[in-house]
Structure formats: structure tokens, C-alpha cells
C-alpha positions as CSV (number, residue, x, y, z in Angstrom):
1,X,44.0,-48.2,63.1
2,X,43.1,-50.0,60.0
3,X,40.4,-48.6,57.1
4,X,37.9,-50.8,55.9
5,X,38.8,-48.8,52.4
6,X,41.1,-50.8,50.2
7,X,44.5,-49.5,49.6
8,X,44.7,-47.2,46.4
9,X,40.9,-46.7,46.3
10,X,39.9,-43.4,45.4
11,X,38.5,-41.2,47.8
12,X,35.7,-39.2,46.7
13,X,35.2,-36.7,49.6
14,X,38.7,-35.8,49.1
15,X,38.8,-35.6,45.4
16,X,36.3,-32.8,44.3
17,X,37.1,-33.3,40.7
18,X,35.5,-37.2,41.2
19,X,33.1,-35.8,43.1
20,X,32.3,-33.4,40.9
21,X,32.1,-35.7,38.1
22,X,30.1,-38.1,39.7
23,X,27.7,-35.4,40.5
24,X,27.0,-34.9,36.6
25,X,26.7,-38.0,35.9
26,X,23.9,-38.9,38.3
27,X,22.5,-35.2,36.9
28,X,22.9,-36.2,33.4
29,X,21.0,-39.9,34.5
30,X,18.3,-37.3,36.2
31,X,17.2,-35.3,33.1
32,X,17.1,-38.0,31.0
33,X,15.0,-40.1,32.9
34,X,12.8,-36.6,33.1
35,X,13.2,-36.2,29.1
36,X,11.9,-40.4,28.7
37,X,9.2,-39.9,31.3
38,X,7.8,-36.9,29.3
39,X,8.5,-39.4,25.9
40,X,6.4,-42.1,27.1
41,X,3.7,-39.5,28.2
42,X,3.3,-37.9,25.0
43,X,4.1,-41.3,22.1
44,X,1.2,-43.4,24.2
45,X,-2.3,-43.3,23.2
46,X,-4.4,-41.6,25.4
47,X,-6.9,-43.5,27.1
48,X,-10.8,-42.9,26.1
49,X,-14.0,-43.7,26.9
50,X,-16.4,-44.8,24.2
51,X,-16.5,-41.6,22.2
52,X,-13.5,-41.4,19.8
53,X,-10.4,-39.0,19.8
54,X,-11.0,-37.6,16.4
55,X,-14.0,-36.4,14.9
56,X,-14.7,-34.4,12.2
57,X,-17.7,-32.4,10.6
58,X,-18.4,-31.0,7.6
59,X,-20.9,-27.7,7.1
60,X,-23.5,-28.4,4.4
61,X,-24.7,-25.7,3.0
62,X,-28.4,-25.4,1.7
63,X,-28.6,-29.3,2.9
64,X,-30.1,-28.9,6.0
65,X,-27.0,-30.9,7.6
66,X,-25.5,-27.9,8.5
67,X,-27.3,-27.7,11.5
68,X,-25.1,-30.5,13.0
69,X,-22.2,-28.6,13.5
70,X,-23.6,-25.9,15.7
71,X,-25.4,-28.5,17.3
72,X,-22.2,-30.7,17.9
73,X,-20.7,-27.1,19.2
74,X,-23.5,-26.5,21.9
75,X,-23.6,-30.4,22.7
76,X,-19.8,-30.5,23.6
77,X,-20.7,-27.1,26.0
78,X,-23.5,-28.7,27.5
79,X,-21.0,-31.6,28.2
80,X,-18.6,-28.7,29.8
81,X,-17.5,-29.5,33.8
82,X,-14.9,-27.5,35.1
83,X,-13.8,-24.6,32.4
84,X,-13.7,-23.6,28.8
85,X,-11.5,-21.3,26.8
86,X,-12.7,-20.1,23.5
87,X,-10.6,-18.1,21.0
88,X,-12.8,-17.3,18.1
89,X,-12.7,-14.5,15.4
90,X,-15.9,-13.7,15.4
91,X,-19.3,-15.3,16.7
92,X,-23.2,-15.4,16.0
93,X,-24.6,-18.5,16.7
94,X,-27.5,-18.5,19.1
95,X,-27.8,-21.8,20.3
96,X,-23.6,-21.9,20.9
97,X,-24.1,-18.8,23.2
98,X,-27.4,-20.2,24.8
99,X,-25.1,-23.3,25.6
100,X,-22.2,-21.3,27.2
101,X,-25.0,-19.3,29.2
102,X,-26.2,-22.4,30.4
103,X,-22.4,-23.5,31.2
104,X,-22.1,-19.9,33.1
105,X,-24.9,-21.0,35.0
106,X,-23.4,-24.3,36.1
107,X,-20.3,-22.6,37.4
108,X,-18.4,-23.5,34.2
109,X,-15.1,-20.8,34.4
110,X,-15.6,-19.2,31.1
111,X,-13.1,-16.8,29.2
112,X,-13.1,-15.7,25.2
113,X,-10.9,-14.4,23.1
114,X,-12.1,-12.7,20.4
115,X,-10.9,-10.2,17.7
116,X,-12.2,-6.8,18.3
117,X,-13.6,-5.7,15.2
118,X,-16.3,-8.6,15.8
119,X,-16.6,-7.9,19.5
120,X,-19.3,-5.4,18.8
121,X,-22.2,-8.1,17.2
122,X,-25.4,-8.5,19.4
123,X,-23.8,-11.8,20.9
124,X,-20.9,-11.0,22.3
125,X,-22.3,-7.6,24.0
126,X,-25.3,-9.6,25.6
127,X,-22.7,-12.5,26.6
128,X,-20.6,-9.3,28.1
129,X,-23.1,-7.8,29.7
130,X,-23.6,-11.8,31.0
131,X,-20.2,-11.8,33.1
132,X,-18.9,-13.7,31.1
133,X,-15.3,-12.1,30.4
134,X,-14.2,-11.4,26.7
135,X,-10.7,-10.1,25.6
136,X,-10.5,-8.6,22.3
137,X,-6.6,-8.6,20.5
138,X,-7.0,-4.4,20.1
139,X,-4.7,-4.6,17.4
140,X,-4.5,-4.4,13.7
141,X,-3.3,-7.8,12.8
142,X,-6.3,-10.3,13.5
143,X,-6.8,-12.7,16.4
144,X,-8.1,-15.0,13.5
145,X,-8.0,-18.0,15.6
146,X,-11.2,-20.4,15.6
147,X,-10.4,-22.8,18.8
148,X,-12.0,-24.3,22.1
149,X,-11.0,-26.1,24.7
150,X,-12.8,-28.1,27.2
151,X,-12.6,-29.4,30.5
152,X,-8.8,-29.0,29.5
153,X,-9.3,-32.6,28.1
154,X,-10.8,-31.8,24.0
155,X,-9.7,-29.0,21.8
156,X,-12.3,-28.0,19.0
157,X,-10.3,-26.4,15.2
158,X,-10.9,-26.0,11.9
159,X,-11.8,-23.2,9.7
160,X,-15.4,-22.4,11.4
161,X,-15.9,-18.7,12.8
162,X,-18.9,-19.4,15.1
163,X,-21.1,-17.5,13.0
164,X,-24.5,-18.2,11.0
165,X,-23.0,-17.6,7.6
166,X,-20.2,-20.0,8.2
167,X,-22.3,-22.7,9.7
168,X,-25.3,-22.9,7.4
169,X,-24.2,-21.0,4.4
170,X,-20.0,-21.7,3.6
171,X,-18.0,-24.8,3.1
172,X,-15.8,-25.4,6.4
173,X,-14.5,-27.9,8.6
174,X,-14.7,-28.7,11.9
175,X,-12.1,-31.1,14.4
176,X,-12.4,-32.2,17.7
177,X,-9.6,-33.9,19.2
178,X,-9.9,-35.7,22.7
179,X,-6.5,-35.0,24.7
180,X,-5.2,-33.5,27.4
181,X,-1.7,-33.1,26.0
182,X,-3.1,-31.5,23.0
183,X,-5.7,-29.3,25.3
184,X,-2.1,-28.3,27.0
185,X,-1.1,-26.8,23.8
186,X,-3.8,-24.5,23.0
187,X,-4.7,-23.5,27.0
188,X,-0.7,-22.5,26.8
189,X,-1.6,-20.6,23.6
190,X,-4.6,-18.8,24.7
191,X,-3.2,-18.1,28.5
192,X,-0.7,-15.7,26.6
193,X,-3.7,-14.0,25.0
194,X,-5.8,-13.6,27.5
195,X,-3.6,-13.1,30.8
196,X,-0.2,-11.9,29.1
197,X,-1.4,-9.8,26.3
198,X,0.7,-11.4,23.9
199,X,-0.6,-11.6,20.1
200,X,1.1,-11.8,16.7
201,X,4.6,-12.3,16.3
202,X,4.8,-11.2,20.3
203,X,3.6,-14.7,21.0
204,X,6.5,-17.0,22.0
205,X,7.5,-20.5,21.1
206,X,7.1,-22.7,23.4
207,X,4.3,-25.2,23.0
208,X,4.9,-28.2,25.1
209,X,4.3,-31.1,23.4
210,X,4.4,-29.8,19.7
211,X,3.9,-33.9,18.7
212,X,1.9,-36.3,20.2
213,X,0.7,-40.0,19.7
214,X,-3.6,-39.5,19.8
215,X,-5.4,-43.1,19.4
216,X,-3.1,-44.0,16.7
217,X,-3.1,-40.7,14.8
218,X,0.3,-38.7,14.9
219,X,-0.5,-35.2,15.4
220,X,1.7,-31.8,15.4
221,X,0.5,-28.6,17.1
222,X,1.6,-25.5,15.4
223,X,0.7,-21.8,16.1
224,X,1.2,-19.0,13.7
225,X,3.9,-16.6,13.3
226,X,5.7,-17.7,16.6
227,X,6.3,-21.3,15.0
228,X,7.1,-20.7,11.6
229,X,4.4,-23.1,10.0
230,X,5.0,-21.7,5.9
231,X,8.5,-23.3,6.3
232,X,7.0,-26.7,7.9
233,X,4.3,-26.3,5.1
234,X,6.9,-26.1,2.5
235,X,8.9,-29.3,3.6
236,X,5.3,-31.2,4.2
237,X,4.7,-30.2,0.6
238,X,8.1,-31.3,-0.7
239,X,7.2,-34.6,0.6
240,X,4.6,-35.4,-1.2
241,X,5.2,-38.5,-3.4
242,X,1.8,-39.3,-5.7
243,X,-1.0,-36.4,-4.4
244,X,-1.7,-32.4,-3.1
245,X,-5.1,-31.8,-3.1
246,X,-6.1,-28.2,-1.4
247,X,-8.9,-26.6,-0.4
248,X,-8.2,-22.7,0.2
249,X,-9.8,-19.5,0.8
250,X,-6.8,-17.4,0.8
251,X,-4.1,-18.2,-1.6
252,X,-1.7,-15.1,-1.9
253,X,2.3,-16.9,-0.5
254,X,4.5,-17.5,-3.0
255,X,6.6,-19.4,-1.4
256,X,3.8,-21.9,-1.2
257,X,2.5,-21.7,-4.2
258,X,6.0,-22.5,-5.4
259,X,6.3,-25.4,-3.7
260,X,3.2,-26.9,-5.1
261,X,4.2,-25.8,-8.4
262,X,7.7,-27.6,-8.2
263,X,6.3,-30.7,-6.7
264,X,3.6,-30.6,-10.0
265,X,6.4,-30.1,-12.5
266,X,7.8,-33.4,-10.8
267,X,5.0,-35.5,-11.4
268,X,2.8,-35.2,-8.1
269,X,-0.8,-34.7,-9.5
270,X,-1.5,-31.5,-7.6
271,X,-5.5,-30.3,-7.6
272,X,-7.2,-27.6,-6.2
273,X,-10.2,-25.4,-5.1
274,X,-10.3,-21.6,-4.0
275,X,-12.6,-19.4,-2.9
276,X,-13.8,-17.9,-6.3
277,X,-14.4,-14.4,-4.7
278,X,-10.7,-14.3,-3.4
279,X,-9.2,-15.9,-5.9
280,X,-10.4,-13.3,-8.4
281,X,-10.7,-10.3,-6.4
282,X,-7.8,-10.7,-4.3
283,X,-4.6,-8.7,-5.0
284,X,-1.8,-10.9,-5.0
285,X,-3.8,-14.5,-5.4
286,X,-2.2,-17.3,-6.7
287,X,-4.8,-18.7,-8.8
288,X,-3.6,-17.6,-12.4
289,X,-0.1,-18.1,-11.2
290,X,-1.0,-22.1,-10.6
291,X,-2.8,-22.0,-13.6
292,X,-0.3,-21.3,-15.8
293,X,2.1,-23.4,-14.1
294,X,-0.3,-26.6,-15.2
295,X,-1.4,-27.1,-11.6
296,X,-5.6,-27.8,-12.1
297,X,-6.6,-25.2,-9.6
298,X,-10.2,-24.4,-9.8
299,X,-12.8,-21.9,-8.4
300,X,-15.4,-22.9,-6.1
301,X,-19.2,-23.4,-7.5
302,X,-21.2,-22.4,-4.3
303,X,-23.2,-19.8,-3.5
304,X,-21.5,-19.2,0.2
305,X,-17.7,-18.8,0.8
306,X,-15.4,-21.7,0.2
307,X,-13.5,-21.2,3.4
308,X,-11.7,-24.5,4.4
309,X,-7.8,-24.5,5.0
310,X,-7.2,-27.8,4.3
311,X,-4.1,-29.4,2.3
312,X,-4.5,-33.4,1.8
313,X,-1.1,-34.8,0.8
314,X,-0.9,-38.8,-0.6
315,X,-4.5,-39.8,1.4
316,X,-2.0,-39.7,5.0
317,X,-1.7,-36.2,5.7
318,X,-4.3,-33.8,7.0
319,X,-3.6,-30.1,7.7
320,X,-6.2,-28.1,8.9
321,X,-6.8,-24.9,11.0
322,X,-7.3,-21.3,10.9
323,X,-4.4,-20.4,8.7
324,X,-4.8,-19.6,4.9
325,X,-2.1,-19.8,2.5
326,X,-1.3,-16.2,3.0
327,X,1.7,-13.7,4.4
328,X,-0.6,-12.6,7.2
329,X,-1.4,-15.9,8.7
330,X,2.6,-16.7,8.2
331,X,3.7,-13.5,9.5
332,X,1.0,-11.5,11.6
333,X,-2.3,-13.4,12.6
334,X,-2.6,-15.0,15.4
335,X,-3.5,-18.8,13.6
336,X,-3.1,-21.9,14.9
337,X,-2.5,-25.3,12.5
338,X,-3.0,-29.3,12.9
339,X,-1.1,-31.3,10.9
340,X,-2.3,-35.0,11.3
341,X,-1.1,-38.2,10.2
342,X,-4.0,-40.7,9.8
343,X,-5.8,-42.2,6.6
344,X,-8.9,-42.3,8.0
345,X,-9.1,-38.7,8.9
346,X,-7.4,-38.1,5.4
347,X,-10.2,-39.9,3.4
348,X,-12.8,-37.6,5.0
349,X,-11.0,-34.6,4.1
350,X,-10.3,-35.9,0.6
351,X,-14.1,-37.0,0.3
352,X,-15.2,-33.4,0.9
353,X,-12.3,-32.1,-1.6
354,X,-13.7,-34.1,-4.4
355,X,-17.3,-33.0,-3.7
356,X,-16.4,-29.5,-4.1
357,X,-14.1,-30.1,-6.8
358,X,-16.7,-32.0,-8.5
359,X,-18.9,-28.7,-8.1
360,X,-16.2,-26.6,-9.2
361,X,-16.0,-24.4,-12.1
């Protein structure tokens, strides 16, 4: 009896090693076709309707135009389908919490963090005593996020704590970002808040798509202390080629301020704004320390808090967030950070830097 196998060919079924080989191979062809599947998920655009993927707001205090922010805030609420998850230091607006009554009432699954030395105010008692369920972080360090996320397609950041004095009386910024991949990120982030107890450096690493492709913009999701953002900071910093321009409430690292400093003394024009109150009051501030070193770092000239975290570097780079330039946000907050690559959503930042700076003392 003949085979239909040639003579010499190698028989796999009685040859484990080949077998065994070709076995990794075709596992090896299996991961990496997961690992380009997840690539070509995250790098293309996402697809949206006619309301764009970025969009930012300014607070204007004494102007009047503040108003749009907490009205953007209860509009995107109102828009709210299936679920939202907010994880917000503290919280007094009254139209935002008439809007996520109103989402309670459509069957909206709700669920807040907050940090518990702000869980006390009127609001978030009555919306308590609503149902609606709010976690406080019952620790020292501060849950100092200032997030949303809806219909797990949009995340909402920036430096706004949903309260009166930071809508209509200090200078913040406010980002909403339209993507699922994103909204991923920061339901992953506030899931180990909220369900596994996890705050501060007990957070893990482990956001899923850290960089993603958003309608052109390149965007990279960092949370604070799990993902170590003062050392990204520092090499975002040493990047810079022609400009740093900052706007900070809290300016106490200095690691950070070195690396301004050293970037300065290199010929990067470096400018900046801080909070006057914290710059002056604040033990360990950076302000004289910039100073000295020739950086023109100035103090604030409004009557409310300066209280963005912004850092602009050469009109591409945006950073923005919760987290100030401090050891706490690096170290012990819960923060969250946005570093995006776009000019347009640079030249917005920038255009509010140089009205405050041009207000500045």
C-alpha cells in the first residue's frame, strides 16, 4: 500500500517538535492580527454626526458669558440616553443637578464620585436623598478629579469643579471630547472608584487605549499617580522648540519647574500666569523660583481664582485636566490629564493665555 505523502516529507502528527512549532507560529499570526485589529480601531477617526469631536469653553467671569458653560453642562445631560458617570470634586450648580434629576427621571443609570469633604453641600445631600448614588474617596488624599462621561460615547475635563464660584466667578476651562475609545478610558478609571474602591496610588495602570486618533487630533489619556504624568510632563516640556506658555493654579514641583527653567535658559520663550493667591501664599510655590531664573512668570489680575491647568507648548500641544503642577497631583490625587495634539485646539488655549496674561500683574 502506497502513501499519497511524498517520500522524505515531514510528518507532522509524528513530529511534536514541528507540531509544536507550527502551533506558535499560527499563535504568534493570531495575536498580532488581534494587536493590528485593536491599531486600526484606535489610529482611525471616529465617525460623527454633525456636532464636532472637540469643543472647548472658556468661563468668563463678570462677563455674563459664564453662563454658557453650565449651560453646555446641563444641555449635554439633557442629551443623556442610557448612563452617565461623573467624578467631580465638588458640586453646586443648580441647573447641572436639575438636569441630572431630570436624567434620573428618564431612567438615565446615574453614579458620582465625589470627594468627601464636599459631599456634605446642599446638592449633593438632596441629589442623595434623590437615589441617585454618590461614592465619596473617604480618604485624605483628594478625589480631585473634575470628569463626565456620557452615554459612554463623550467624556467632559478640564479644570472646572461644578460649582458656582468656578463657573461664574474663576478662570477655567472646559473640554468635551466625542469618543467611545476615549469614554473607555475614563468609565475604566472611574469603575475602579466606584465599584473597586481603588483611589490614589492604589489605582492601577491599565488604561486601554492611552493614544488615540480623534477627528484628526492625536490625543493621550493619562491618569494621576498610577501613570506617572510629571515624568511625561517633563519630556513634553523638553520638547519644546520655540514656546511654553502656562496657565497654573498650583505651582509647587520642582522637577517641573526645572524643566521649564532649562528649556528658558536654552532659548524657548517660556511665559506664564499663576494664581496670585497661591503663588504668594503657598509654601513651596514656584513663582520667585521662575522669576529669578528669567522665566516671565506672572500673577493673575482677577478678582476670582485663576484655576486652569493648562500648558501650551509651540501652538501644537494642549495639556489640560485636573492636575496642577504639584507633588500631590503627581503623587497622591486622584487627577486625570489630556494631552492633545491639534493647532486648532492649541490657538484657543493660547488665545485665553494671552488674555489673562494681558490682564496680568
Amino acid at each position: 500500500m502506497t502513501s499519497s505523502r511524498k517520500s522524505g516529507s515531514p510528518n507532522v502528527f509524528r513530529n511534536p517538535m514541528l507540531a509544536f512549532g507550527l502551533a506558535l507560529v499560527f499563535v504568534i499570526y493570531l495575536v498580532r492580527l488581534m494587536v493590528d485589529q485593536q491599531r486600526k480601531e484606535v489610529s482611525v477617526p471616529v465617525e460623527q454626526d454633525d456636532q464636532p469631536a472637540l469643543e472647548v469653553y472658556f468661563t468668563r467671569p463678570g462677563s455674563g458669558g459664564d453662563r454658557q458653560v453650565e449651560q453646555a453642562l446641563a444641555a449635554a445631560l439633557d442629551g443623556a440616553q442610557r448612563c452617565v458617570d461623573v467624578a467631580m470634586h465638588s458640586f453646586s450648580l443648580e441647573r447641572v443637578s436639575e438636569a441630572l434629576l431630570r436624567a434620573r427621571d428618564r431612567q438615565v443609570a446615574l453614579r458620582v464620585v465625589m470627594e468627601s469633604d464636599s459631599m456634605d453641600w446642599e446638592i449633593p445631600q438632596r441629589l442623595k436623598e434623590t437615589g441617585i448614588p454618590i461614592l465619596g474617596d473617604r480618604r485624605e488624599t483628594l478625589m480631585h478629579n473634575k470628569f463626565m462621561v456620557v452615554d459612554d460615547t463623550e467624556v467632559w475635563s478640564g479644570s472646572l469643579n461644578w460649582t458656582k464660584q468656578g463657573a461664574y466667578q474663576d478662570h477655567n476651562n472646559l473640554i468635551r471630547i466625542r469618543s467611545p475609545y476615549l469614554a473607555k478610558n475614563y468609565t475604566l478609571e472611574f469603575e475602579e472608584m466606584f465599584l473597586d474602591d481603588m483611589f490614589g496610588a492604589n489605582s492601577p495602570a491599565n488604561t486601554p487605549y492611552p493614544f488615540l486618533t480623534i477627528d484628526g487630533a492625536y490625543v493621550e489619556t493619562y491618569f494621576s499617580p498610577e501613570d506617572g504624568v510629571e515624568e511625561k510632563l517633563v519630556s513634553l516640556i523638553g520638547s519644546a522648540r520655540q514656546r511654553i506658555l502656562f496657565l497654573m493654579y498650583s505651582f509647587t514641583s520642582d522637577t517641573l519647574a526645572e524643566a521649564i527653567i532649562s528649556r528658558a535658559e536654552s532659548g524657548v520663550a517660556a511665559r506664564g500666569v499663576m494664581d496670585a493667591e497661591q503663588a504668594v501664599s503657598n509654601r513651596g510655590s514656584e513663582y520667585d523660583r521662575l522669576r529669578a531664573a528669567g522665566v516671565d512668570v506672572r500673577l493673575d489680575g482677577s478678582q476670582g481664582q485663576m484655576h486652569h491647568k493648562a500648558l501650551i507648548i509651540d501652538g501644537n500641544i494642549v495639556v489640560t485636566g485636573s492636575y496642577n503642577f504639584s507633588k500631590n497631583a503627581a503623587t497622591r490625587n486622584d487627577e486625570n490629564v489630556l494631552i492633545i495634539h491639534d493647532q486648532e485646539v492649541a490657538a484657543e488655549y493660547q488665545k485665553e493665555f494671552e488674555e489673562i496674561y494681558a490682564a496680568s500683574k
